[in-house]
N, C-alpha and C positions, 0 to 999 in steps of 0.2 A: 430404539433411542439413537439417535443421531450423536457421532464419536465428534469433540471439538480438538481442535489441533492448537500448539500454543502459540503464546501470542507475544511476538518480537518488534520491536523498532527498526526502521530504518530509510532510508534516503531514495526518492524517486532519483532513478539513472537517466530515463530517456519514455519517452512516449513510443507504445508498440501499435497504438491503432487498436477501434474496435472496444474502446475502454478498457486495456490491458496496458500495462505499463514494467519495465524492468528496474528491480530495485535493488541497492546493496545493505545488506545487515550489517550490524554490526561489530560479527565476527567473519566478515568476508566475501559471504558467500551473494552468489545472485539468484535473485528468484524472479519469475513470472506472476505478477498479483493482477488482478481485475477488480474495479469498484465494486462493494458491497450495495443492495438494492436501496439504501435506506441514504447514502449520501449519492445515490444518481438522481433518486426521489427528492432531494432537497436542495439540489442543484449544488453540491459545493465540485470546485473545479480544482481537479487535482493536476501538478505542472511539476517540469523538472526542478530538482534542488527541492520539493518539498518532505518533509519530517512524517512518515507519518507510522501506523501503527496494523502489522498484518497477522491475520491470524491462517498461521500455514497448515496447509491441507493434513491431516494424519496418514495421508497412504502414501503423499508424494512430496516431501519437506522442499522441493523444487518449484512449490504452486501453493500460491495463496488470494485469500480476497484482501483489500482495504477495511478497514473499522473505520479509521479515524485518523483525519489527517490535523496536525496541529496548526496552530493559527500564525499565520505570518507574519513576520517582523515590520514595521513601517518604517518606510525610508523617510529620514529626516533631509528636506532638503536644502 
């Protein structure tokens, strides 16, 4: 049975390449996440400044994949 890691919020940093990206939680810390197969498979494009939701690794709380990024605000112009 496959161990899941939990699942936290928090703020695309910067684009690492590779579909990896560094992110900040929201008590601090930076972690390393990479898209999950299910939103590369449905094309949603992940960019700095976005919201979204990772569920980090259980062996290495430094590493996680994407779930779920939240939907972006529209500028009013």
């Amino acid at each position: 049975m496959k161990e899941e890691g939990p699942s936290v919020e928090g703020i695309v940093a910067e684009e690492c390449g590779n579909a990896r990206f560094k992110l900040t939680l929201a008590n601090g810390e930076e972690v390393i996440a990479r898209i999950s197969g299910k939103l590369n498979q449905k094309n949603i494009r992940v960019q700095a400044s976005d919201r979204v939701i990772v569920e980090l690794c259980p062996y290495d709380l430094h590493a996680g994949r994407i779930t779920y990024r939240f939907p972006r605000k529209k500028e009013t112009p």
